[in-house]
PQR file with spaces between the fields and no chain letter, atoms N, CA, C, O and H, PARSE charges and radii, in Angstrom:
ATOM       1  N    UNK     1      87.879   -9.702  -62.625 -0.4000 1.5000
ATOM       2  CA   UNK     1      88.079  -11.125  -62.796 -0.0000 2.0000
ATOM       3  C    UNK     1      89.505  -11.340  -63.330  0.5500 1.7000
ATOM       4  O    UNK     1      89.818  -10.550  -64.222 -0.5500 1.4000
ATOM       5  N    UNK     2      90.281  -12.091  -63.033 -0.4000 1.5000
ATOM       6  CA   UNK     2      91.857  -12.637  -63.558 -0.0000 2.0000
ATOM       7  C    UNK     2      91.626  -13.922  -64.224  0.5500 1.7000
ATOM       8  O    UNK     2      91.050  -14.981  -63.972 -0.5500 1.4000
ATOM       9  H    UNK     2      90.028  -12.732  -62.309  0.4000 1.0000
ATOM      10  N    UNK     3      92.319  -13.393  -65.194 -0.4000 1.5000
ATOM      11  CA   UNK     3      92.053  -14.826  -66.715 -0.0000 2.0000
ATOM      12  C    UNK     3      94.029  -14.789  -66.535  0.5500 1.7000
ATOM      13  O    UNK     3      94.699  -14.090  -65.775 -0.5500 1.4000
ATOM      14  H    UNK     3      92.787  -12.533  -65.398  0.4000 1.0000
ATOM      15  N    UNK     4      94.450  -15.738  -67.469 -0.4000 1.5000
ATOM      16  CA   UNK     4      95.586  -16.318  -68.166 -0.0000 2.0000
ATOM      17  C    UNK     4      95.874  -15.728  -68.923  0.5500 1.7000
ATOM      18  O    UNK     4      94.938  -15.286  -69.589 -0.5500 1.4000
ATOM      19  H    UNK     4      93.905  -16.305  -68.086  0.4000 1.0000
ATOM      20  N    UNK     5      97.232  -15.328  -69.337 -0.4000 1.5000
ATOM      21  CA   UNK     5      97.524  -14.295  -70.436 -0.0000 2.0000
ATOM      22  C    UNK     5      98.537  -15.351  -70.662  0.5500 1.7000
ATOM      23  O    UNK     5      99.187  -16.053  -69.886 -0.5500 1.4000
ATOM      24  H    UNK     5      97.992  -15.688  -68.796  0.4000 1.0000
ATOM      25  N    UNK     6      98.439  -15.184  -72.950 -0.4000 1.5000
ATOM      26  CA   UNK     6      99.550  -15.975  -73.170 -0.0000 2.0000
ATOM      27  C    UNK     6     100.356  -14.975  -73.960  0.5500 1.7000
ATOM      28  O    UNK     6      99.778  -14.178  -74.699 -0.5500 1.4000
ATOM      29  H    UNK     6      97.912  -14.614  -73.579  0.4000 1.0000
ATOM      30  N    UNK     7     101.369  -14.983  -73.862 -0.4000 1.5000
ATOM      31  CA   UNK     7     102.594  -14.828  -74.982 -0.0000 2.0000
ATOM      32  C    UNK     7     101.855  -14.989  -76.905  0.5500 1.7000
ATOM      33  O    UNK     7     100.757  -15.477  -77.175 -0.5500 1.4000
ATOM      34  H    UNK     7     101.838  -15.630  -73.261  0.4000 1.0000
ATOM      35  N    UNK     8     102.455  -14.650  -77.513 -0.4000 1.5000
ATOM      36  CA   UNK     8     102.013  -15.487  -79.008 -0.0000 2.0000
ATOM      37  C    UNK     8     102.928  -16.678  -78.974  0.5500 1.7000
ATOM      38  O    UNK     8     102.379  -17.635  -79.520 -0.5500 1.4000
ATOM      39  H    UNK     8     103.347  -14.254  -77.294  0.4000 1.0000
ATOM      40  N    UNK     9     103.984  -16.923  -78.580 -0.4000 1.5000
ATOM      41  CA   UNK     9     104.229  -18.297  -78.405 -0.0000 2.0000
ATOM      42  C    UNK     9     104.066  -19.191  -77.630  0.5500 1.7000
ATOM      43  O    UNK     9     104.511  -20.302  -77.919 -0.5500 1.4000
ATOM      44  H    UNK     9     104.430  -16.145  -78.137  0.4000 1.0000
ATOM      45  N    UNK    10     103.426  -18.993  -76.494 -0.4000 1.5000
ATOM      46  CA   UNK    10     102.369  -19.729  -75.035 -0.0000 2.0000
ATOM      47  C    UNK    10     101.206  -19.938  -76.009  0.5500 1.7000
ATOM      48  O    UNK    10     100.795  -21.097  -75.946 -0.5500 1.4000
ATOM      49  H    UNK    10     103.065  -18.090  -76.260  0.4000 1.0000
ATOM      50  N    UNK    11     100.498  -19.118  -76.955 -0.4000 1.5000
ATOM      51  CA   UNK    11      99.400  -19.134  -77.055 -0.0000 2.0000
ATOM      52  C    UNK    11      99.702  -20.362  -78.534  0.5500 1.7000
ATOM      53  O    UNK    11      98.822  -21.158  -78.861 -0.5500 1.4000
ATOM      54  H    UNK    11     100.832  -18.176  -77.007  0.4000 1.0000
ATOM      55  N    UNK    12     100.851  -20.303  -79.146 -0.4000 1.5000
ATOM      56  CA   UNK    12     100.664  -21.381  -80.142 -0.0000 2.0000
ATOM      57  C    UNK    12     101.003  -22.458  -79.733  0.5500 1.7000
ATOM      58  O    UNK    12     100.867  -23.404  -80.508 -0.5500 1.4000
ATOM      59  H    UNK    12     101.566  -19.657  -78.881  0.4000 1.0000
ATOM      60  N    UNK    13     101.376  -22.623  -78.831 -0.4000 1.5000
ATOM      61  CA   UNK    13     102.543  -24.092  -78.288 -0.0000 2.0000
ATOM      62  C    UNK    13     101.019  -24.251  -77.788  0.5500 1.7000
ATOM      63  O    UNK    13     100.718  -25.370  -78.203 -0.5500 1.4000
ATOM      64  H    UNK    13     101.486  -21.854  -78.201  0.4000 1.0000
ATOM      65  N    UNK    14      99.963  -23.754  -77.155 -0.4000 1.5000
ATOM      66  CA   UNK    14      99.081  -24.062  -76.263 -0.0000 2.0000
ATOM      67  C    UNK    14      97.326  -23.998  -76.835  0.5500 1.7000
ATOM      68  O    UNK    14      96.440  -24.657  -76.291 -0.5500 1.4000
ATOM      69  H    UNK    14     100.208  -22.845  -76.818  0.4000 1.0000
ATOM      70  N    UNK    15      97.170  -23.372  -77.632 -0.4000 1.5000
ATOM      71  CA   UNK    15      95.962  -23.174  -77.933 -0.0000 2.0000
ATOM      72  C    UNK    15      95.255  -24.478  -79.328  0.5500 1.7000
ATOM      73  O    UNK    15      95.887  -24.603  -80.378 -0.5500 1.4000
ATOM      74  H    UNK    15      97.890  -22.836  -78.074  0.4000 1.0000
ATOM      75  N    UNK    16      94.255  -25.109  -79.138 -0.4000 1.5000
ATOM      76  CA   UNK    16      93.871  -26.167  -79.708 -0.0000 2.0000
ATOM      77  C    UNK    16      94.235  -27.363  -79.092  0.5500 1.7000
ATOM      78  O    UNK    16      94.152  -28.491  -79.578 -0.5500 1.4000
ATOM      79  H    UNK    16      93.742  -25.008  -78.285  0.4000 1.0000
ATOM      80  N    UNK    17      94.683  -27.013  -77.890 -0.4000 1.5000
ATOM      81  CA   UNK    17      95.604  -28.312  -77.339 -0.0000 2.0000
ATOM      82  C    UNK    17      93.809  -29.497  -77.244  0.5500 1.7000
ATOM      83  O    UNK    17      92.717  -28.956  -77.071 -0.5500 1.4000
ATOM      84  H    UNK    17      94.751  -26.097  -77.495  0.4000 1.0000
ATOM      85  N    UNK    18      93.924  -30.616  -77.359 -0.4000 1.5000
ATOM      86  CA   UNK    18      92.592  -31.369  -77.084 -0.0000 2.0000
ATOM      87  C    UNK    18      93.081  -32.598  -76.338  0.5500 1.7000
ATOM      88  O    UNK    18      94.105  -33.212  -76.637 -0.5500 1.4000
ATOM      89  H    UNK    18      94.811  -31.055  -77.499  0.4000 1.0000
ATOM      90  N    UNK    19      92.096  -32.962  -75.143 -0.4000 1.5000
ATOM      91  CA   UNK    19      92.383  -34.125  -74.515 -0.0000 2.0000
ATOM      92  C    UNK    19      90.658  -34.683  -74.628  0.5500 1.7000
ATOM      93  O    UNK    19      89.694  -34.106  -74.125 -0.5500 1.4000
ATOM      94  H    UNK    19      91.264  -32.463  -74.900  0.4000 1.0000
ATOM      95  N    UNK    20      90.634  -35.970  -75.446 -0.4000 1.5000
ATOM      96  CA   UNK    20      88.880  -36.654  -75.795 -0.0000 2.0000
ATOM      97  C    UNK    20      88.085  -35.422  -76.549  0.5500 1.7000
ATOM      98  O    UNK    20      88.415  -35.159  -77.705 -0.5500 1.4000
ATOM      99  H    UNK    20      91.417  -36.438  -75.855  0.4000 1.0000
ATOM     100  N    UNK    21      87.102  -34.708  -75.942 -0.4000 1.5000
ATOM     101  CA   UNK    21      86.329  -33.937  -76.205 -0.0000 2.0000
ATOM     102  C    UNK    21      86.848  -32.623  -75.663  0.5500 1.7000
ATOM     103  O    UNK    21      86.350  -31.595  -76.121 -0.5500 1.4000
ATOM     104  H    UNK    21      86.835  -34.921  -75.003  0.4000 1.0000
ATOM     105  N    UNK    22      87.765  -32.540  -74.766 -0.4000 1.5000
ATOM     106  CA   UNK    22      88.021  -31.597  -74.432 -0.0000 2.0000
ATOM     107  C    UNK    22      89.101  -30.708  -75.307  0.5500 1.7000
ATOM     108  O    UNK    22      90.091  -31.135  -75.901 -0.5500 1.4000
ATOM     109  H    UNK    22      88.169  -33.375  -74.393  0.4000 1.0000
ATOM     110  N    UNK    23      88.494  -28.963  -75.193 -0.4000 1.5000
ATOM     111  CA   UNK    23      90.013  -28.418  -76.848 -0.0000 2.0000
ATOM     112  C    UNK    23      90.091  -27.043  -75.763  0.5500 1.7000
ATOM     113  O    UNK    23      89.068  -26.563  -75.275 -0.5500 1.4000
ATOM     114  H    UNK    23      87.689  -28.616  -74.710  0.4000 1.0000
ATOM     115  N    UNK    24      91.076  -26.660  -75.563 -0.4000 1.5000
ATOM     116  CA   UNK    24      91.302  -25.569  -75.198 -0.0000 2.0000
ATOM     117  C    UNK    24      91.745  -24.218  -76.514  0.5500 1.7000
ATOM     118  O    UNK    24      92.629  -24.031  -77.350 -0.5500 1.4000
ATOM     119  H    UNK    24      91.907  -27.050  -75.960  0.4000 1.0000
ATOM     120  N    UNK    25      90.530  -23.545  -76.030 -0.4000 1.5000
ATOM     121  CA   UNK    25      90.610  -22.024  -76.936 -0.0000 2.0000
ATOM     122  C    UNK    25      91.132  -20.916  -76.243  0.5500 1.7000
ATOM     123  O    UNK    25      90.627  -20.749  -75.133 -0.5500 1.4000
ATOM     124  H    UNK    25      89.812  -23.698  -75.351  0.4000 1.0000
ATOM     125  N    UNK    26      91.713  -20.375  -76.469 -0.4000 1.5000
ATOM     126  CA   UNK    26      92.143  -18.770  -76.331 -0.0000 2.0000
ATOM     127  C    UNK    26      91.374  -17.436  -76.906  0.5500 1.7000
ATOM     128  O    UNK    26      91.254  -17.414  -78.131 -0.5500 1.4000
ATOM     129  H    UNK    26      92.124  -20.510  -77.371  0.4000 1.0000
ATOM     130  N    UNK    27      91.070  -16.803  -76.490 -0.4000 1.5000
ATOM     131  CA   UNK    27      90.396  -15.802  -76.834 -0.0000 2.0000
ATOM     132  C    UNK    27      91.037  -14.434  -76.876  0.5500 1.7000
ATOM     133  O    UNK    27      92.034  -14.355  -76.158 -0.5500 1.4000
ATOM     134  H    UNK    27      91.168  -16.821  -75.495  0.4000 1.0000
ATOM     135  N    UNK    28      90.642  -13.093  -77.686 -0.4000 1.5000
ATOM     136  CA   UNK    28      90.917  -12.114  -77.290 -0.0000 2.0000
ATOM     137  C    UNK    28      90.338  -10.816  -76.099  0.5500 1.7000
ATOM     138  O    UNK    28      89.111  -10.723  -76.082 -0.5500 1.4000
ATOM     139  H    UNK    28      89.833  -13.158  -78.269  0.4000 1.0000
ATOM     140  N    UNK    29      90.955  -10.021  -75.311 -0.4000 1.5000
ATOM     141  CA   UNK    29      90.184   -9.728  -75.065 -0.0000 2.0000
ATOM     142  C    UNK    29      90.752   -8.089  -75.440  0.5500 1.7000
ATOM     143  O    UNK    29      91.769   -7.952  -76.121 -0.5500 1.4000
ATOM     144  H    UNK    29      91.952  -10.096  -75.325  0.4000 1.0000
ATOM     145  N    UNK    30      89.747   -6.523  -74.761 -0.4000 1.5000
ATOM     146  CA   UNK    30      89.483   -5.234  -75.266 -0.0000 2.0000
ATOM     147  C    UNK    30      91.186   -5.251  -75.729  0.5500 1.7000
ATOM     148  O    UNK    30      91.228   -5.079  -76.947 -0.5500 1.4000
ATOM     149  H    UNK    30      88.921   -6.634  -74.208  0.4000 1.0000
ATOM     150  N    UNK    31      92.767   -5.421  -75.073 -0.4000 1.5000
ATOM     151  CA   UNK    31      93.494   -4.815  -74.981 -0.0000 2.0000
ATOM     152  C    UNK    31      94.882   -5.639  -76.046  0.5500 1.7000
ATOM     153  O    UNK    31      96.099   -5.468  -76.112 -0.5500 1.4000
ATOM     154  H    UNK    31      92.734   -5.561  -74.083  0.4000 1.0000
ATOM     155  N    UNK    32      93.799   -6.650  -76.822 -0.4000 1.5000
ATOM     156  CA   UNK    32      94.430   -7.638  -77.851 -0.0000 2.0000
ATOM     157  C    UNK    32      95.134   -8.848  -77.173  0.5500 1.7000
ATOM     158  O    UNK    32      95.757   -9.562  -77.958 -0.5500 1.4000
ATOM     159  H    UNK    32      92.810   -6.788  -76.768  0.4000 1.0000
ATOM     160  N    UNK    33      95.150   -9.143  -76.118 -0.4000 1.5000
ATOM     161  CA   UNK    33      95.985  -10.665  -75.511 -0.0000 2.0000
ATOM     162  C    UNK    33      95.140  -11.255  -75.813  0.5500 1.7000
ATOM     163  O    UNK    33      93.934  -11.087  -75.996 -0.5500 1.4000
ATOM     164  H    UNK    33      94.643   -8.563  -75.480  0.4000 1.0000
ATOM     165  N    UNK    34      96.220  -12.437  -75.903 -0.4000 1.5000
ATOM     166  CA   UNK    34      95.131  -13.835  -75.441 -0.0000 2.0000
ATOM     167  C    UNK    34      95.017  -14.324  -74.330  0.5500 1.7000
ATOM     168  O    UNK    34      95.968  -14.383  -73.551 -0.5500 1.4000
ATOM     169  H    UNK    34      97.199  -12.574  -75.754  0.4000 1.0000
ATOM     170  N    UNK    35      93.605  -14.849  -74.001 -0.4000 1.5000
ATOM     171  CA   UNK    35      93.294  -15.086  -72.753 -0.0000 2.0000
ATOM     172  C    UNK    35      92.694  -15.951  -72.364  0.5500 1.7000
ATOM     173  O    UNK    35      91.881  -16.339  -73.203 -0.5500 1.4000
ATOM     174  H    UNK    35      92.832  -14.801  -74.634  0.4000 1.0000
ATOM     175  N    UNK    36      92.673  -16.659  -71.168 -0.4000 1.5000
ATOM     176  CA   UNK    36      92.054  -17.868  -70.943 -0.0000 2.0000
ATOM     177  C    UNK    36      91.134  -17.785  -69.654  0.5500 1.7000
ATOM     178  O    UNK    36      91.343  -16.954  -68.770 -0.5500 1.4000
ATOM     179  H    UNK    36      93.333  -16.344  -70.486  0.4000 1.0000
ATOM     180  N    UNK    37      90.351  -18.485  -69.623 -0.4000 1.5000
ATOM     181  CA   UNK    37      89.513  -18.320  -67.615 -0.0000 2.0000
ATOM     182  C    UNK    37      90.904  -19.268  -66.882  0.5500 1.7000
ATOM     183  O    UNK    37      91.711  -19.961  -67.501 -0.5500 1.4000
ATOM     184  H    UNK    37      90.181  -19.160  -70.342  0.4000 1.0000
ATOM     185  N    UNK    38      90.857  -19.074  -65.709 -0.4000 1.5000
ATOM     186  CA   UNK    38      91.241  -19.726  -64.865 -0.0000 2.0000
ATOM     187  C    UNK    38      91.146  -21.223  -64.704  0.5500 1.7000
ATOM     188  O    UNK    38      91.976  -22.128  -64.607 -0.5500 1.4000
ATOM     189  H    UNK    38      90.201  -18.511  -65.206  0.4000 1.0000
ATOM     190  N    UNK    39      89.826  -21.150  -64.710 -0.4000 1.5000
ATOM     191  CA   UNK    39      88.922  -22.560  -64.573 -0.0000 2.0000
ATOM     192  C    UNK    39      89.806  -23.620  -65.792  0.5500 1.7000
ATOM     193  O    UNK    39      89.080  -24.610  -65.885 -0.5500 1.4000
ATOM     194  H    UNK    39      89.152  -20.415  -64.789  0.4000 1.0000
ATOM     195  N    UNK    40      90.691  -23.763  -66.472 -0.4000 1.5000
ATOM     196  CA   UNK    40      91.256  -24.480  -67.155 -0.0000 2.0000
ATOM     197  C    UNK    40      92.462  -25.178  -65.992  0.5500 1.7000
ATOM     198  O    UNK    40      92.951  -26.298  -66.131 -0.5500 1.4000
ATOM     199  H    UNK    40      91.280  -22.958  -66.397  0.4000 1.0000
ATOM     200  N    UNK    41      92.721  -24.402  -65.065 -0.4000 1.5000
ATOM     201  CA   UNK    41      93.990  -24.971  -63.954 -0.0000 2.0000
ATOM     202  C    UNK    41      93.360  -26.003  -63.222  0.5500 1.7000
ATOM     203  O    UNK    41      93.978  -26.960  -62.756 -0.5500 1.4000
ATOM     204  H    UNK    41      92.323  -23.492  -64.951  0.4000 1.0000
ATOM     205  N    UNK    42      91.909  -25.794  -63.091 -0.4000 1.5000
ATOM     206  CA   UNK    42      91.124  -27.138  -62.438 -0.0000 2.0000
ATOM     207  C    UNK    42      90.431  -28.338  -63.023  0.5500 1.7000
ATOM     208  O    UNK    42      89.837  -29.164  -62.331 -0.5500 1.4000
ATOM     209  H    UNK    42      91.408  -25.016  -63.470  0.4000 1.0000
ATOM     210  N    UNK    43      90.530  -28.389  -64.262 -0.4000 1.5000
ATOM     211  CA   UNK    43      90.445  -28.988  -64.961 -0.0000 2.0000
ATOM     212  C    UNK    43      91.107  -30.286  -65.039  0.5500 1.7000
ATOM     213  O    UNK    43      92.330  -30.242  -64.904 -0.5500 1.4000
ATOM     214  H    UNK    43      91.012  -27.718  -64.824  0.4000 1.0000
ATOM     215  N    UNK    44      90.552  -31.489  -65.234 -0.4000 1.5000
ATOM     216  CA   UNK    44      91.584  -32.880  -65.437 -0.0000 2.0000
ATOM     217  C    UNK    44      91.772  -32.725  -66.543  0.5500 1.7000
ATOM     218  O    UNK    44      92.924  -32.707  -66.975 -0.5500 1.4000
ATOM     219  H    UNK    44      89.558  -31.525  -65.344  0.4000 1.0000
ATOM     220  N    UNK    45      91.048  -32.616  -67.083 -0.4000 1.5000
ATOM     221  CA   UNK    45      91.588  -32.601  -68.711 -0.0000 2.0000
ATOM     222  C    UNK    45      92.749  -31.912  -70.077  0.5500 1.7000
ATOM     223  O    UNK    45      93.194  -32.143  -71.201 -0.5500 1.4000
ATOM     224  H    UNK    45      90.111  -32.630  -66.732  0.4000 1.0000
ATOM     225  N    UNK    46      92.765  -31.144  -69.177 -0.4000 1.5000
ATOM     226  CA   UNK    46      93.938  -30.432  -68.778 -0.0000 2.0000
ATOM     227  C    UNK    46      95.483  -30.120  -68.432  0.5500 1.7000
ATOM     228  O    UNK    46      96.406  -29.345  -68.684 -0.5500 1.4000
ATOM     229  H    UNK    46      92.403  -30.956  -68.263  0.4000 1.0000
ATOM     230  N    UNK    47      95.049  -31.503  -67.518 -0.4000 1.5000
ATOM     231  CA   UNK    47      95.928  -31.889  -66.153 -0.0000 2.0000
ATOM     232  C    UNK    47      97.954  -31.829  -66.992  0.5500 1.7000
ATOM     233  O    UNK    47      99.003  -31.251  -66.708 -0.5500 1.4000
ATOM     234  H    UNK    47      94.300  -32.132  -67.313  0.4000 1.0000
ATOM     235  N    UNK    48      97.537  -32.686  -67.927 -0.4000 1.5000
ATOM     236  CA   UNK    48      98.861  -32.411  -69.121 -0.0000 2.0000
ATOM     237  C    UNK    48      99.374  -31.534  -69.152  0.5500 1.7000
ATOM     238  O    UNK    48     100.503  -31.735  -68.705 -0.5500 1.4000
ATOM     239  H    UNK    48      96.685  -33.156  -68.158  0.4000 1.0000
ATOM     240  N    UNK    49      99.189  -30.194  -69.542 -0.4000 1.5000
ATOM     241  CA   UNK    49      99.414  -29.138  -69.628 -0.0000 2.0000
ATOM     242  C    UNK    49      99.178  -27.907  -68.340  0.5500 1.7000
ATOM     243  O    UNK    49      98.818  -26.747  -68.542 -0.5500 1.4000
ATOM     244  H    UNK    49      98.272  -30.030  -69.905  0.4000 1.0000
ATOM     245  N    UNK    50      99.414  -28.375  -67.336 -0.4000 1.5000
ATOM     246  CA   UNK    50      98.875  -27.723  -66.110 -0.0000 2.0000
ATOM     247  C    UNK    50      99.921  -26.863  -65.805  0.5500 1.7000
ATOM     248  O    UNK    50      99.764  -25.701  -65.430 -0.5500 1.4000
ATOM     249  H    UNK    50      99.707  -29.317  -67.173  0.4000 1.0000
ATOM     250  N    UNK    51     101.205  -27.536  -65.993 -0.4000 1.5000
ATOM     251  CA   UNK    51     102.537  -26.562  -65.428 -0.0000 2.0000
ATOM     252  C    UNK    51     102.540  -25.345  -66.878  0.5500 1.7000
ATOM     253  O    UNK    51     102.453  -24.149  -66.597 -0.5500 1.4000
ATOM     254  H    UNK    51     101.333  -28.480  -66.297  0.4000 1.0000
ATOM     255  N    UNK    52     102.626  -25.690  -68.081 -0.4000 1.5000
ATOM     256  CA   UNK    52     102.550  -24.845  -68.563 -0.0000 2.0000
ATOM     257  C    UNK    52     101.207  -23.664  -68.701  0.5500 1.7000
ATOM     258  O    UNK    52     101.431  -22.475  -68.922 -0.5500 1.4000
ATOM     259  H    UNK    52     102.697  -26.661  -68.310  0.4000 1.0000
ATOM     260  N    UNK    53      99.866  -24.206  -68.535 -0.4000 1.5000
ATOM     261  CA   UNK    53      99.210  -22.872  -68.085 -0.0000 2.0000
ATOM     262  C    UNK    53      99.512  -22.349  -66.747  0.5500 1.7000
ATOM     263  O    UNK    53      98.489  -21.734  -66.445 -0.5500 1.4000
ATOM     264  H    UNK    53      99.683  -25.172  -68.355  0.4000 1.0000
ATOM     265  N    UNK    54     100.718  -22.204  -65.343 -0.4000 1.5000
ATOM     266  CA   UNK    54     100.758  -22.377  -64.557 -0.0000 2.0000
ATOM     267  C    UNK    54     101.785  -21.091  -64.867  0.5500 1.7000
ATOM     268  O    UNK    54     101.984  -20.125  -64.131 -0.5500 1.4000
ATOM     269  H    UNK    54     101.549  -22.703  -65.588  0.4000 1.0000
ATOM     270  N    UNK    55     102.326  -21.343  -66.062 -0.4000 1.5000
ATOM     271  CA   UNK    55     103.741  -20.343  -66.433 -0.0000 2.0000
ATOM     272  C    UNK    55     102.918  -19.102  -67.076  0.5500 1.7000
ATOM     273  O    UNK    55     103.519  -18.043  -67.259 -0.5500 1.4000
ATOM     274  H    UNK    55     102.164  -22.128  -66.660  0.4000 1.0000
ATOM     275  N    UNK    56     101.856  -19.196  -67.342 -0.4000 1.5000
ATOM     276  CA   UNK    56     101.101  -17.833  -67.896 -0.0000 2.0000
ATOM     277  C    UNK    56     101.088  -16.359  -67.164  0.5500 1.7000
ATOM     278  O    UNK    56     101.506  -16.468  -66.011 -0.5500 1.4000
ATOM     279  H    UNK    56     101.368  -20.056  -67.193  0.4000 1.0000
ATOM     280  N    UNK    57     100.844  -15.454  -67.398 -0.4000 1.5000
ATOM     281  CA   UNK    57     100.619  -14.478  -66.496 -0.0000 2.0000
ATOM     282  C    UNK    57      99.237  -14.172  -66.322  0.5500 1.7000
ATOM     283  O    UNK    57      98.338  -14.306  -67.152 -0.5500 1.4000
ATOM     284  H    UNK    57     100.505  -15.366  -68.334  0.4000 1.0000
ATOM     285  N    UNK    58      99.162  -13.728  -65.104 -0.4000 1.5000
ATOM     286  CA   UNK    58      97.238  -13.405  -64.648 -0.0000 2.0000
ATOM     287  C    UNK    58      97.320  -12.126  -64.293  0.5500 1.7000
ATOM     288  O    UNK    58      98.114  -11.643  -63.486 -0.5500 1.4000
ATOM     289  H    UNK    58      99.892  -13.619  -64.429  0.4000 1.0000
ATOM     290  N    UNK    59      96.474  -11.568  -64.917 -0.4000 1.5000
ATOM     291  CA   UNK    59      95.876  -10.252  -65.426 -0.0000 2.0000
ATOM     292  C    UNK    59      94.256  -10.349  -64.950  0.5500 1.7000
ATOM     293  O    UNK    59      93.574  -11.296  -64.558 -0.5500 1.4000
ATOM     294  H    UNK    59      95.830  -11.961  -65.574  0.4000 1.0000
ATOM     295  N    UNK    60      93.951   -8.839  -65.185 -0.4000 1.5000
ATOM     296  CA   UNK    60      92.542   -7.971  -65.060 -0.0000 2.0000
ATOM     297  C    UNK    60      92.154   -8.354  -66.173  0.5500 1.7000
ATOM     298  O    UNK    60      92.873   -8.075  -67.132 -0.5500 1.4000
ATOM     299  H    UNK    60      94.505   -8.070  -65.504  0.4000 1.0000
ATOM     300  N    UNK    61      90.893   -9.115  -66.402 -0.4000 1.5000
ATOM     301  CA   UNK    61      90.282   -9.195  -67.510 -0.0000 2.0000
ATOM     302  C    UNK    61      89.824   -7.489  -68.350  0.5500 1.7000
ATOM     303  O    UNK    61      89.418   -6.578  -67.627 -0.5500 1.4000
ATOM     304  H    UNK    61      90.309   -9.341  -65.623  0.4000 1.0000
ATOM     305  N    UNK    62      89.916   -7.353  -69.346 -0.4000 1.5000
ATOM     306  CA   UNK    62      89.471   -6.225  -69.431 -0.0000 2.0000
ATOM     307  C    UNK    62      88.603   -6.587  -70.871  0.5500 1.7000
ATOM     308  O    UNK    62      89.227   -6.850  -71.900 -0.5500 1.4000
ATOM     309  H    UNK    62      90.245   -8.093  -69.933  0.4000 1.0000
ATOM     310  N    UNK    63      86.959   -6.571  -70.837 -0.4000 1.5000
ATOM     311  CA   UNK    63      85.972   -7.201  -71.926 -0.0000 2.0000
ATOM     312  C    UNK    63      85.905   -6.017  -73.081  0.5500 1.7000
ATOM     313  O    UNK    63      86.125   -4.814  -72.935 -0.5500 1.4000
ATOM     314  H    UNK    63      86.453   -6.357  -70.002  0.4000 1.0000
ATOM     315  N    UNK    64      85.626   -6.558  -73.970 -0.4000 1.5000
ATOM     316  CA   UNK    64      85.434   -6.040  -74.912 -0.0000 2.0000
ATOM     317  C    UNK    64      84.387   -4.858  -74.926  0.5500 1.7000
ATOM     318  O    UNK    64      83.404   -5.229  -74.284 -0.5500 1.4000
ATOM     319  H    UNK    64      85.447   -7.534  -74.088  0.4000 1.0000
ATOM     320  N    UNK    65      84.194   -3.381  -75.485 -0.4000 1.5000
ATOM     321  CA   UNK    65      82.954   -3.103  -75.121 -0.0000 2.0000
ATOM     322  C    UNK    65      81.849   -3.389  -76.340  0.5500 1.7000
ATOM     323  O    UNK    65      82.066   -3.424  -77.551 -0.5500 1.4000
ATOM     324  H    UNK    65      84.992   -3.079  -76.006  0.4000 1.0000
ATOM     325  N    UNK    66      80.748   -3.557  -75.712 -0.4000 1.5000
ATOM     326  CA   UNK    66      79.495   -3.748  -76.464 -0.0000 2.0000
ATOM     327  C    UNK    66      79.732   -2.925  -77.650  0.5500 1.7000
ATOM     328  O    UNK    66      80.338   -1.878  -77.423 -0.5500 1.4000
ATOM     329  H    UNK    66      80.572   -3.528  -74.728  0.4000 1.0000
ATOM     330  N    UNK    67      79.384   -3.160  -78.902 -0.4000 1.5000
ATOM     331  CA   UNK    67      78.942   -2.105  -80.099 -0.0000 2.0000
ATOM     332  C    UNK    67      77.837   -1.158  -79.917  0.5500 1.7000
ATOM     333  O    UNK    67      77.715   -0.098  -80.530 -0.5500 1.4000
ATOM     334  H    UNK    67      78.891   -4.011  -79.086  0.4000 1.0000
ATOM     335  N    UNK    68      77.020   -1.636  -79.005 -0.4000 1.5000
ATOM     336  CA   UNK    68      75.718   -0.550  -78.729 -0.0000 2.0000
ATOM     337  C    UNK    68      75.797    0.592  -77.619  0.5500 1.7000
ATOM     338  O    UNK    68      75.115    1.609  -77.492 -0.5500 1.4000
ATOM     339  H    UNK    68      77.118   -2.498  -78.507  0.4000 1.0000
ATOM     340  N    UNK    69      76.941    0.051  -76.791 -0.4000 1.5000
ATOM     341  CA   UNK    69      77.488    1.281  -75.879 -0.0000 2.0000
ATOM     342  C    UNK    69      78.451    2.015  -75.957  0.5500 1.7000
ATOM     343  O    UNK    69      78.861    2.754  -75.062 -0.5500 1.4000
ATOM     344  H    UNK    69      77.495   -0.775  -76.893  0.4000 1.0000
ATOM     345  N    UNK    70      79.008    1.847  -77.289 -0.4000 1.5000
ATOM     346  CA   UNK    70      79.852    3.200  -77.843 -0.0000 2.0000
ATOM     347  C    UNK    70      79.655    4.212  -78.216  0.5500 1.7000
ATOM     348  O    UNK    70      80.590    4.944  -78.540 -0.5500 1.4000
ATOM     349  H    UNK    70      78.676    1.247  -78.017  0.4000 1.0000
């Protein structure tokens, strides 16, 4: 799966951003980035900030592993 990769300064200029009810979060994932789904580029709510999630880089998601399968 390909998520959004931010910078630490993509990810502060960008993360908490809120339009109404809508808040965009960033997450980590196994390899420490921050990361976003895709599904935020289709988004209206969004729509504001579209060129700049647009400037992100897209990457291999790579998940965290379970604690019980280590």
């Amino acid at each position: 799966m390909i998520v959004l990769k931010a910078t630490q300064a993509q990810y502060e200029a960008l993360d908490g951003y809120r339009n109404g009810d809508n808040l965009l979060k960033f997450t980590k994932d196994a390899n420490d980035n921050w990361i976003v789904g895709l599904e935020v580029l289709k988004d209206s709510a969004f729509e504001a900030i579209h060129d700049q999630l647009n400037e992100l880089e897209r990457i291999e998601y790579v998940p965290i592993p379970d604690p019980d399968e280590l």
